[in-house]
N, CA, C and O atoms as CSV, one atom per row, in Angstrom:
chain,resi,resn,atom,element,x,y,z
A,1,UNK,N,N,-0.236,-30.822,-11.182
A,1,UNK,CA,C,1.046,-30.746,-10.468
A,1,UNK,C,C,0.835,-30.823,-8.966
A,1,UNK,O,O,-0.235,-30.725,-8.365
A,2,UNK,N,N,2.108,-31.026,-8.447
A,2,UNK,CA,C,2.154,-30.816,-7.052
A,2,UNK,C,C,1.574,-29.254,-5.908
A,2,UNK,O,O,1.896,-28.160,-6.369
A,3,UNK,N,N,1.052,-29.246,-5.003
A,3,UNK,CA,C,0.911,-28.345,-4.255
A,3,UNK,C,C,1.722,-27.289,-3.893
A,3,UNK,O,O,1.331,-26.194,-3.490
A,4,UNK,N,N,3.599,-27.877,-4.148
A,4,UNK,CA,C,4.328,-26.510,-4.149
A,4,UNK,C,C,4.820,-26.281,-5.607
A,4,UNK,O,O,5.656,-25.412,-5.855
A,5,UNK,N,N,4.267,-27.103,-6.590
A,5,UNK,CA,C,4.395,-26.053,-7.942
A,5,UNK,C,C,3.343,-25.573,-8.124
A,5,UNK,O,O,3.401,-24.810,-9.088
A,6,UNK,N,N,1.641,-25.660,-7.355
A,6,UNK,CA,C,0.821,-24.507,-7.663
A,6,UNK,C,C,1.092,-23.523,-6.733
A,6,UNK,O,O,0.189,-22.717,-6.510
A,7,UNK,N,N,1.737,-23.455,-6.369
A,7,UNK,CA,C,2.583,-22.336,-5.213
A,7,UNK,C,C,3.323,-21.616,-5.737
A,7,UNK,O,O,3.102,-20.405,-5.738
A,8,UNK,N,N,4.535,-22.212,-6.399
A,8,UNK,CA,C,5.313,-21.469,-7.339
A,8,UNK,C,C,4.991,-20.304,-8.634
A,8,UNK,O,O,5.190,-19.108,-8.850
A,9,UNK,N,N,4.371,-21.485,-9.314
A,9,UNK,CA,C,3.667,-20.903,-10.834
A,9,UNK,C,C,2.772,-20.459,-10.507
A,9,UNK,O,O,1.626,-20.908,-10.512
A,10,UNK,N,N,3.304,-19.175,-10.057
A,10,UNK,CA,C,1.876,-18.001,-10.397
A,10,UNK,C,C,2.311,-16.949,-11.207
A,10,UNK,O,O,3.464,-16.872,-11.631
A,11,UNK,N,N,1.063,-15.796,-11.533
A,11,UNK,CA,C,1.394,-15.688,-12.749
A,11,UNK,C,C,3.097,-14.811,-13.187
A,11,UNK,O,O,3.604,-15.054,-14.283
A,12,UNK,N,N,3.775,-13.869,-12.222
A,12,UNK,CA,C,4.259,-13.327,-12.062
A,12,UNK,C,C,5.929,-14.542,-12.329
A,12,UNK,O,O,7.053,-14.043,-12.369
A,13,UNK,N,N,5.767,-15.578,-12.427
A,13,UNK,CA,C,6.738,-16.787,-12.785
A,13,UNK,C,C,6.599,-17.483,-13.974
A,13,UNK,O,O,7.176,-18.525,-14.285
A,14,UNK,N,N,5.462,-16.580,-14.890
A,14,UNK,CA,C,5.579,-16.908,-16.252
A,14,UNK,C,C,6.158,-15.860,-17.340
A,14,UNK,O,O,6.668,-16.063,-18.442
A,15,UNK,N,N,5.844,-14.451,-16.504
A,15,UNK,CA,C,5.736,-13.481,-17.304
A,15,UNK,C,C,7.250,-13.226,-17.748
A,15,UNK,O,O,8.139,-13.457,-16.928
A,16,UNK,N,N,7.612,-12.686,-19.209
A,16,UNK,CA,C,8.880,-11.603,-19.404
A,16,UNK,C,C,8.694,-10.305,-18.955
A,16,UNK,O,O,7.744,-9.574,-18.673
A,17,UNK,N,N,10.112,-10.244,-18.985
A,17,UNK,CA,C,10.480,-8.671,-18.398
A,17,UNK,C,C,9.129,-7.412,-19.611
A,17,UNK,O,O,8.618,-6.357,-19.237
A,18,UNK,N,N,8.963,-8.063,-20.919
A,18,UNK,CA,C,8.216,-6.686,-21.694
A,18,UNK,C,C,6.929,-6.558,-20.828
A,18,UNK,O,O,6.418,-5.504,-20.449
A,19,UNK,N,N,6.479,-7.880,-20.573
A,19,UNK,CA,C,4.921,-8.454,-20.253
A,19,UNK,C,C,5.103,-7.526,-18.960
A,19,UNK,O,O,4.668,-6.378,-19.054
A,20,UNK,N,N,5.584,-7.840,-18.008
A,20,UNK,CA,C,5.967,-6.978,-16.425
A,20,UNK,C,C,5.658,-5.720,-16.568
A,20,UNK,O,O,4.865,-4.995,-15.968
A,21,UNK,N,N,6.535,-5.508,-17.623
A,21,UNK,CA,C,6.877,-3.916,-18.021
A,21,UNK,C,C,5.303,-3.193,-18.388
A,21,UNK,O,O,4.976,-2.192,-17.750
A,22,UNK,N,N,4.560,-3.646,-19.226
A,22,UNK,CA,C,3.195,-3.449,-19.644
A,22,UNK,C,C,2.340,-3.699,-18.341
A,22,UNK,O,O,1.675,-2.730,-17.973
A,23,UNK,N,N,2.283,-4.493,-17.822
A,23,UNK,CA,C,1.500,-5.125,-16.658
A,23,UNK,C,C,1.668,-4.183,-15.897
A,23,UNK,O,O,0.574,-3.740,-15.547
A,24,UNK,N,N,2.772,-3.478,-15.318
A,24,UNK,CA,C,2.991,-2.507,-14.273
A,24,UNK,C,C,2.162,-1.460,-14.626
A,24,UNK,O,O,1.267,-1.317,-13.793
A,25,UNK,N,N,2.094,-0.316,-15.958
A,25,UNK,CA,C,1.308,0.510,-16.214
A,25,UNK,C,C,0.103,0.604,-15.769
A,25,UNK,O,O,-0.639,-0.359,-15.967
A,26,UNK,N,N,-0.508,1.995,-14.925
A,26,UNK,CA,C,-1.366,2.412,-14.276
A,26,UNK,C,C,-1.226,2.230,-12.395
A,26,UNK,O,O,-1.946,2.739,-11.537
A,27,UNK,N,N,-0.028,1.319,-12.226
A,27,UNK,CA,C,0.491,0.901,-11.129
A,27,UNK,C,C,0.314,2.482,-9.974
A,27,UNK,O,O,0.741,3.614,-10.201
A,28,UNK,N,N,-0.275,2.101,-9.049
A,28,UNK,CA,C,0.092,3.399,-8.085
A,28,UNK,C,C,0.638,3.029,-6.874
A,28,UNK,O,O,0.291,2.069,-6.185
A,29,UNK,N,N,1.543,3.868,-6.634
A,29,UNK,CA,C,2.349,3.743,-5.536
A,29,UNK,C,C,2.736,5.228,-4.742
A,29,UNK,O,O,2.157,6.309,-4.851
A,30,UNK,N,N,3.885,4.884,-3.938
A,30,UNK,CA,C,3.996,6.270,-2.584
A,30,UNK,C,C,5.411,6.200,-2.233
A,30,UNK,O,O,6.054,5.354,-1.613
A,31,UNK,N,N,5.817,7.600,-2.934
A,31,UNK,CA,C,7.563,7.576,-2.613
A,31,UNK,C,C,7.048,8.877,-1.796
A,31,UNK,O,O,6.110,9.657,-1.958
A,32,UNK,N,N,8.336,8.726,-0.618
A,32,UNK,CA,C,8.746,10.008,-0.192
A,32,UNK,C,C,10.192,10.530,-0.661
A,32,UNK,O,O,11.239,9.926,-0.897
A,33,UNK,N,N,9.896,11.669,-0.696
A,33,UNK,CA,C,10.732,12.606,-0.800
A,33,UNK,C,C,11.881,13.438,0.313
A,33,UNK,O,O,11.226,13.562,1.348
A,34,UNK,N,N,12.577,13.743,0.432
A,34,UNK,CA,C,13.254,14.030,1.793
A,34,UNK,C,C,13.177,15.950,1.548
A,34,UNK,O,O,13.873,16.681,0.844
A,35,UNK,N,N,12.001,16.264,2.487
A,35,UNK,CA,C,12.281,17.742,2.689
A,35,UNK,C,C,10.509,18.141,2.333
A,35,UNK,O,O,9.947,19.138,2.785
A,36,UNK,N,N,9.674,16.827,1.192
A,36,UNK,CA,C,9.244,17.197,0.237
A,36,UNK,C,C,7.557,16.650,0.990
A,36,UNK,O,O,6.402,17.075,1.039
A,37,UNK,N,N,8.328,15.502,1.459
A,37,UNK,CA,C,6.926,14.629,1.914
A,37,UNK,C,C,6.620,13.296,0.755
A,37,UNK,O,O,7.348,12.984,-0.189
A,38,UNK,N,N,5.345,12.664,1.158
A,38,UNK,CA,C,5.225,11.571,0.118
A,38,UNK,C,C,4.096,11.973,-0.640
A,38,UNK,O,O,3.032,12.379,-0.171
A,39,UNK,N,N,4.489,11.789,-2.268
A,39,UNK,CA,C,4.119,12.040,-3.153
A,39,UNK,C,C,3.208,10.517,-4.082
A,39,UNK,O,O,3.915,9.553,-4.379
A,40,UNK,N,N,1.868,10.491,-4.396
A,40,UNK,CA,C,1.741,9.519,-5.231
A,40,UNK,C,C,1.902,9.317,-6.137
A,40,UNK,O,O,1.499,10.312,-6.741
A,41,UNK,N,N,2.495,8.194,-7.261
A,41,UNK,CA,C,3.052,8.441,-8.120
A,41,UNK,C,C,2.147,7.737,-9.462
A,41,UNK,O,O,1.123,8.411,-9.347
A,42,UNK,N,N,1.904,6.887,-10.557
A,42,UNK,CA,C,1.435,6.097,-11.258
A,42,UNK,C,C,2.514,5.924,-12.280
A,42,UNK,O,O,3.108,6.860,-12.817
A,43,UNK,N,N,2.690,4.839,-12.472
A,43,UNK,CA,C,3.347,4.425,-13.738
A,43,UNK,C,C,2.841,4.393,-15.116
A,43,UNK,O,O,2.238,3.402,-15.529
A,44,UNK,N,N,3.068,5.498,-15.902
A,44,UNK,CA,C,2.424,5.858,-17.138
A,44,UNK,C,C,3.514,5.482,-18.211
A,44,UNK,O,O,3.539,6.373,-19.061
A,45,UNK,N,N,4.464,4.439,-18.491
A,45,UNK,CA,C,4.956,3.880,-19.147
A,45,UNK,C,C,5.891,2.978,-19.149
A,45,UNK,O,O,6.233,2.772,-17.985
A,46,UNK,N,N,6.557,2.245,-19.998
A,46,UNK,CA,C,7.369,1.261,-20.178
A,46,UNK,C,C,8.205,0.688,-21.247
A,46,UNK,O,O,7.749,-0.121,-22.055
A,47,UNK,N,N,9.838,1.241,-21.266
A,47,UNK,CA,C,10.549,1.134,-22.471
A,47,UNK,C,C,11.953,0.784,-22.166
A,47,UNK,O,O,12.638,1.639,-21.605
A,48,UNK,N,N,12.339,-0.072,-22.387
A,48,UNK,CA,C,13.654,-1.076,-22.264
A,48,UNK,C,C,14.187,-0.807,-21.227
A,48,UNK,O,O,15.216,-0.154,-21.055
A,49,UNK,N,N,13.160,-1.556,-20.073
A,49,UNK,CA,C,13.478,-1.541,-18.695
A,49,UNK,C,C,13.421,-0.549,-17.585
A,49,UNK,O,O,13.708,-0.714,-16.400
A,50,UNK,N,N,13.042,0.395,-18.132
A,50,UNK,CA,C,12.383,1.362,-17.271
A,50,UNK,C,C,11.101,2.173,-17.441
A,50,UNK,O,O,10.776,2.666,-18.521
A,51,UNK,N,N,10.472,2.272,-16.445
A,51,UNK,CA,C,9.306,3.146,-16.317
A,51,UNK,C,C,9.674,4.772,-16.463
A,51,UNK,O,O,10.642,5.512,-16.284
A,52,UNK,N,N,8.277,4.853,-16.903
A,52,UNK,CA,C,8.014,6.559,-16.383
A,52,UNK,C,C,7.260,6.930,-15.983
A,52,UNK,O,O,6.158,7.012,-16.524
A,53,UNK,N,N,7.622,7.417,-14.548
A,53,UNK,CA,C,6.255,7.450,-14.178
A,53,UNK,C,C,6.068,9.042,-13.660
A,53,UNK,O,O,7.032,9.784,-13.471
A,54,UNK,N,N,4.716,9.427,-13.469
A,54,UNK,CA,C,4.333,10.862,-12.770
A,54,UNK,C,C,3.498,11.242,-11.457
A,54,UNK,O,O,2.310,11.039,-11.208
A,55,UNK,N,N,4.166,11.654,-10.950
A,55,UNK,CA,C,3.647,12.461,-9.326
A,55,UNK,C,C,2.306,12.933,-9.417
A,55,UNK,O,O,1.891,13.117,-10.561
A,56,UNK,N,N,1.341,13.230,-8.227
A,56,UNK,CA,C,0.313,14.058,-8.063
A,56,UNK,C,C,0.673,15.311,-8.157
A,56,UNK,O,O,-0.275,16.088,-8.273
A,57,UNK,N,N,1.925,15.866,-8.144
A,57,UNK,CA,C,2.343,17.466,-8.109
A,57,UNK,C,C,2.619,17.373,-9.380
A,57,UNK,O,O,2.754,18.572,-9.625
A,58,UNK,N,N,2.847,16.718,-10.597
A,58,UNK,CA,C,3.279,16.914,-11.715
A,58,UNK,C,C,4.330,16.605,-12.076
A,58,UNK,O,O,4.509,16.718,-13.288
A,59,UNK,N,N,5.566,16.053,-11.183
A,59,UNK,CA,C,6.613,15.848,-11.730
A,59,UNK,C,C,6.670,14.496,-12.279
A,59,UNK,O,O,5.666,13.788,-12.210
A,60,UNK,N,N,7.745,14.067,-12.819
A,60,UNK,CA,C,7.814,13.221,-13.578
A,60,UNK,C,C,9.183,12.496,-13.524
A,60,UNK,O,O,9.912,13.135,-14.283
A,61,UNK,N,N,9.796,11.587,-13.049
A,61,UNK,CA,C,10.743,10.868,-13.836
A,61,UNK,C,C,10.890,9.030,-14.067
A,61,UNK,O,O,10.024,8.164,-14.192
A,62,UNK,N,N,12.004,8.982,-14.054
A,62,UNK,CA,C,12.424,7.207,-14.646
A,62,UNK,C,C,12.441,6.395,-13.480
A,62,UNK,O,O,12.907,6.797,-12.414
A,63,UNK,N,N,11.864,5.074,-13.674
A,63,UNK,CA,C,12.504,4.422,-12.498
A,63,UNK,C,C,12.732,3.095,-12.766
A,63,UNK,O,O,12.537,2.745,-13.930
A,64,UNK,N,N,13.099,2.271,-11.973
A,64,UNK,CA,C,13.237,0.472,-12.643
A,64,UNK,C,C,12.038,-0.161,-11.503
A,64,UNK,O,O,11.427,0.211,-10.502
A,65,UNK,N,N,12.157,-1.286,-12.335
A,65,UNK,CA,C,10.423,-1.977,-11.300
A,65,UNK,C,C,11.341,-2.215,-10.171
A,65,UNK,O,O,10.506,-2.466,-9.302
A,66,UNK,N,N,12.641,-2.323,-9.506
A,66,UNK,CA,C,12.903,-2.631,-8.286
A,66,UNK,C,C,12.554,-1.215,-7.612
A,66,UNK,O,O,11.726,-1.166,-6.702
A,67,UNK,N,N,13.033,-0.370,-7.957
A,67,UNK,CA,C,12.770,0.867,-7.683
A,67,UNK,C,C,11.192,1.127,-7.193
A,67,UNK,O,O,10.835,1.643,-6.134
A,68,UNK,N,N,10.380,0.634,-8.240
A,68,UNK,CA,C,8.911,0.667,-7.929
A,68,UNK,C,C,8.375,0.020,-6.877
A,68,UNK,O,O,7.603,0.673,-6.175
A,69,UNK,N,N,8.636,-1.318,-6.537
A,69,UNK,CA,C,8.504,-2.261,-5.702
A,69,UNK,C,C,9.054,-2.082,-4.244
A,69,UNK,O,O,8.332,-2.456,-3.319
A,70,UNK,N,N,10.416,-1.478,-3.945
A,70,UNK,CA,C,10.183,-0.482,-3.165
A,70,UNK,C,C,8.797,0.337,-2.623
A,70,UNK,O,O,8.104,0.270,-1.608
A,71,UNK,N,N,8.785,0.855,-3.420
A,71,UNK,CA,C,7.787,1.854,-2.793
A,71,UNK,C,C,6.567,1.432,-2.468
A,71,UNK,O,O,5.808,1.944,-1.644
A,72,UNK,N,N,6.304,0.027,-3.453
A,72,UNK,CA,C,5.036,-0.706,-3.507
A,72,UNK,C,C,5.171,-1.368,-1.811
A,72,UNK,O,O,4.144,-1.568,-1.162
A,73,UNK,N,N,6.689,-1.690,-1.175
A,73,UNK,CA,C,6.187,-2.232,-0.141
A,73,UNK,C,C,6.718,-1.350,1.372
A,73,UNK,O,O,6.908,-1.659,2.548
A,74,UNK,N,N,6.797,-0.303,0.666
A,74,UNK,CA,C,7.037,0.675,1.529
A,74,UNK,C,C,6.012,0.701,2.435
A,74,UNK,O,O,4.889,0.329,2.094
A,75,UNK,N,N,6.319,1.211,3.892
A,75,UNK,CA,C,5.157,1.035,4.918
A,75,UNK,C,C,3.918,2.364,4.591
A,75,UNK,O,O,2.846,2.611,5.144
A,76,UNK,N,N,4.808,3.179,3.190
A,76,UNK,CA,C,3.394,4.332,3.131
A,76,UNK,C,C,2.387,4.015,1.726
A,76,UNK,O,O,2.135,4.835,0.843
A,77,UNK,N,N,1.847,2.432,1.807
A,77,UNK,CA,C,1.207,2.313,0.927
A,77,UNK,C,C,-0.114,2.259,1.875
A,77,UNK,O,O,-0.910,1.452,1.395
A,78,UNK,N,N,-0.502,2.739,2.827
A,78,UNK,CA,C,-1.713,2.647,3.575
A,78,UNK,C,C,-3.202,2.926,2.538
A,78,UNK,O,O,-4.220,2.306,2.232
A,79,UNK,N,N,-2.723,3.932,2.328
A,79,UNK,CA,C,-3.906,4.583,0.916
A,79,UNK,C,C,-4.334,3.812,0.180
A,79,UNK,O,O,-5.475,3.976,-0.253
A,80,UNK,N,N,-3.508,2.636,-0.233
A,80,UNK,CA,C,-3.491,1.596,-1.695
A,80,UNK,C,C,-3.903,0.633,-1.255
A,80,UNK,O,O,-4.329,-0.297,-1.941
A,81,UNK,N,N,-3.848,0.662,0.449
A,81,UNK,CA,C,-3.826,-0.947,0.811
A,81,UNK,C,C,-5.471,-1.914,0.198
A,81,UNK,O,O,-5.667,-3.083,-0.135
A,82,UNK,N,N,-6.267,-0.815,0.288
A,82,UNK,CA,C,-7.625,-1.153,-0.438
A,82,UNK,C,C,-7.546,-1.132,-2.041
A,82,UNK,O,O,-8.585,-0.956,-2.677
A,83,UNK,N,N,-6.408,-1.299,-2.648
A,83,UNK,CA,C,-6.578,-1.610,-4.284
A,83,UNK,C,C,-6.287,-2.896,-3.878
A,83,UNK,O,O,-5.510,-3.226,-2.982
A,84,UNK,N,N,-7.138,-3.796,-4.786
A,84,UNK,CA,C,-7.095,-5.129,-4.836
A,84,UNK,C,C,-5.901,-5.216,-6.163
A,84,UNK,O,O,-4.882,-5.883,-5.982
A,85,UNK,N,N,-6.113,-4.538,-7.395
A,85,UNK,CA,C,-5.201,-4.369,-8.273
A,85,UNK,C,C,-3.766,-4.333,-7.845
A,85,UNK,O,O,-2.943,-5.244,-7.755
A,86,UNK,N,N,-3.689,-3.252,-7.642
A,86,UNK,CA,C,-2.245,-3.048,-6.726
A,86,UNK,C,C,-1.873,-4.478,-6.055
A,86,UNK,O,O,-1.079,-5.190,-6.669
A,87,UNK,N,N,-2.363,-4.891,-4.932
A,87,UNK,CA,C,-1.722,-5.800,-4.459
A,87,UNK,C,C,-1.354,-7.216,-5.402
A,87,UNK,O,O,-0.393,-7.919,-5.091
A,88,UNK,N,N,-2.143,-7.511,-6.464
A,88,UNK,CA,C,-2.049,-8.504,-7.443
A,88,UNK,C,C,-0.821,-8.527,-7.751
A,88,UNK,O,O,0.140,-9.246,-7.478
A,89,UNK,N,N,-1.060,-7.365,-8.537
A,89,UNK,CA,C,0.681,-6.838,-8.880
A,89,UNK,C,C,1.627,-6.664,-8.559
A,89,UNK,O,O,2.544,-6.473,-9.358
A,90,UNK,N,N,1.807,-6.658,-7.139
A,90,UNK,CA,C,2.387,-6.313,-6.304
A,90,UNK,C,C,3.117,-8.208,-6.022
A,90,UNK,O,O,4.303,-8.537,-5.986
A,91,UNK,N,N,2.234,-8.840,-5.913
A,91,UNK,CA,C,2.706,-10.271,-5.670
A,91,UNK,C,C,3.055,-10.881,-6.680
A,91,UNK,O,O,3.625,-11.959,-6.517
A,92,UNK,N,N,2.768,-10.263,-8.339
A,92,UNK,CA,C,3.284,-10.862,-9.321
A,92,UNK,C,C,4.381,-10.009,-9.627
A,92,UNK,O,O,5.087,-10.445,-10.536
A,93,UNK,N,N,4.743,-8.890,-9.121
A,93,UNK,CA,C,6.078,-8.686,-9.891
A,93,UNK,C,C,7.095,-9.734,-8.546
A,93,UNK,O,O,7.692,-10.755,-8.885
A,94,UNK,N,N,7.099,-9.380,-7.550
A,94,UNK,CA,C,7.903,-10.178,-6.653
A,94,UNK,C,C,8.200,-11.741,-7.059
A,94,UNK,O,O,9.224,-12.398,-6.870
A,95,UNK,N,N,6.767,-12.174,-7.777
A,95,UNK,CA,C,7.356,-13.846,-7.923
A,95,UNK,C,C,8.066,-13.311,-9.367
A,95,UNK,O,O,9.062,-14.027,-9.463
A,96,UNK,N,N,8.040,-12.437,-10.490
A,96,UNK,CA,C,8.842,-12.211,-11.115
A,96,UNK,C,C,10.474,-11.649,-11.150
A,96,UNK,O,O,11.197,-11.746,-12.142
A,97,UNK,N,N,10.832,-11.117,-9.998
A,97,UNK,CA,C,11.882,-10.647,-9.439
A,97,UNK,C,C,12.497,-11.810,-8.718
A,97,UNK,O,O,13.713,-11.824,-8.526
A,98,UNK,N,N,11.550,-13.008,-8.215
A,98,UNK,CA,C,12.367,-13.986,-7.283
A,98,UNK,C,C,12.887,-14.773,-8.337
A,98,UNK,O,O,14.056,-15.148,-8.425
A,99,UNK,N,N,11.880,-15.029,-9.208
A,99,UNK,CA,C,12.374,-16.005,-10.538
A,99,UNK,C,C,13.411,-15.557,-11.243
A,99,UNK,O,O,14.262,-16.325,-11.692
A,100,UNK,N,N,13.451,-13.929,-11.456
A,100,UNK,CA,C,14.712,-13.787,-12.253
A,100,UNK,C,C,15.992,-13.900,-11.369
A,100,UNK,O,O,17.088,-14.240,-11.814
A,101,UNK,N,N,15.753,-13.601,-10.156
A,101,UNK,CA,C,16.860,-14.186,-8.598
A,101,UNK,C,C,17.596,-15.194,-9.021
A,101,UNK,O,O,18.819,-15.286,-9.137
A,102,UNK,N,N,16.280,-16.356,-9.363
A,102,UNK,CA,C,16.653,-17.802,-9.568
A,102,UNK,C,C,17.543,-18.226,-10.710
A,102,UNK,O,O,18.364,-19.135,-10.592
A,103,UNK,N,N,17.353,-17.539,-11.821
A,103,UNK,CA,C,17.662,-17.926,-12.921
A,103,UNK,C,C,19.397,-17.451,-13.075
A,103,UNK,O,O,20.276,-17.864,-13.831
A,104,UNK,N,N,19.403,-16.332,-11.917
A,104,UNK,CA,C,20.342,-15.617,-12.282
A,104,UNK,C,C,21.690,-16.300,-11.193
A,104,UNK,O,O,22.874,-15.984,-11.078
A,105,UNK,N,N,21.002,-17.151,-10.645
A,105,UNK,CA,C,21.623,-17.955,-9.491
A,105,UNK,C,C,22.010,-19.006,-10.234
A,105,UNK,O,O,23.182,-19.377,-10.174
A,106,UNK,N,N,21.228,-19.550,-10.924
A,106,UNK,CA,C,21.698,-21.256,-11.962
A,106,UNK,C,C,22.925,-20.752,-13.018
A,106,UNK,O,O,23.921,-21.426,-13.283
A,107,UNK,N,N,22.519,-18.977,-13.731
A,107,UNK,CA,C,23.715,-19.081,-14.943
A,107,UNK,C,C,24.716,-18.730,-14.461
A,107,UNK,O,O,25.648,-18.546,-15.243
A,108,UNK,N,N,24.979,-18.461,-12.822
A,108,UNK,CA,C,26.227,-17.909,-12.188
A,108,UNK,C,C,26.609,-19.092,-11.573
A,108,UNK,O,O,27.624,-18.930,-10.896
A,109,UNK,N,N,26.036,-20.565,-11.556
A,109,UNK,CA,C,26.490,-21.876,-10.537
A,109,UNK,C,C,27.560,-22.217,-11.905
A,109,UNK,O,O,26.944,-22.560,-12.913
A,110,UNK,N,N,28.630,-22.175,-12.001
A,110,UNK,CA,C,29.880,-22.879,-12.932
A,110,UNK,C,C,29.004,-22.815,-14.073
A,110,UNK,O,O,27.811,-22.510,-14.086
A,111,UNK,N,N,29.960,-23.233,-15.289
A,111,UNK,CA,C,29.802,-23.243,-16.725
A,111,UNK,C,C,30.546,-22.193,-16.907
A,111,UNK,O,O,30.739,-21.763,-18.045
């Protein structure tokens, strides 16, 4: 193919939402909290569209991969910036989020 479809098709523009969903697991990232400070979090699961993931303090709740991705490009991923993992993922869920952008742009153009 052309130079801007090996641009395009990467892997994160092949994957489904289950594949994403699996792929994200073990994911670490850095939410803050307001009052609380920033907490690291990992994504320890994946079930019809949402994660679950758990804190270094122990807590625990739900989130959606936009939700995650957030935090993934939140300016307090300094800590992570040395996971090579992380950032992979990080560029394949985005081309997966732009693609579903796309798709969601063509079934909303008329018909």
């Amino acid at each position: 193919g052309t130079e801007i479809e090996k641009g395009v098709v990467s892997k994160g523009a092949t994957m489904t939402e289950e594949e994403i969903g699996k792929y994200m697991i073990g994911t670490e990232f850095i939410k803050f909290f307001i009052g609380y400070g920033h907490f690291q979090g990992t994504v320890d699961s994946y079930a019809a569209g949402r994660f679950m993931v758990s804190y270094s303090d122990g807590d625990k709740e739900t989130l959606t991969l936009h939700q995650i991705v957030q935090h993934l490009t939140a300016k307090t991923r300094q800590s992570l910036a040395t996971n090579k993992d992380n950032k992979e993922k990080h560029t394949t869920v985005k081309d997966f989020l732009a693609r579903r952008k796309l798709q969601a742009a063509l079934n909303t153009g008329g018909g």
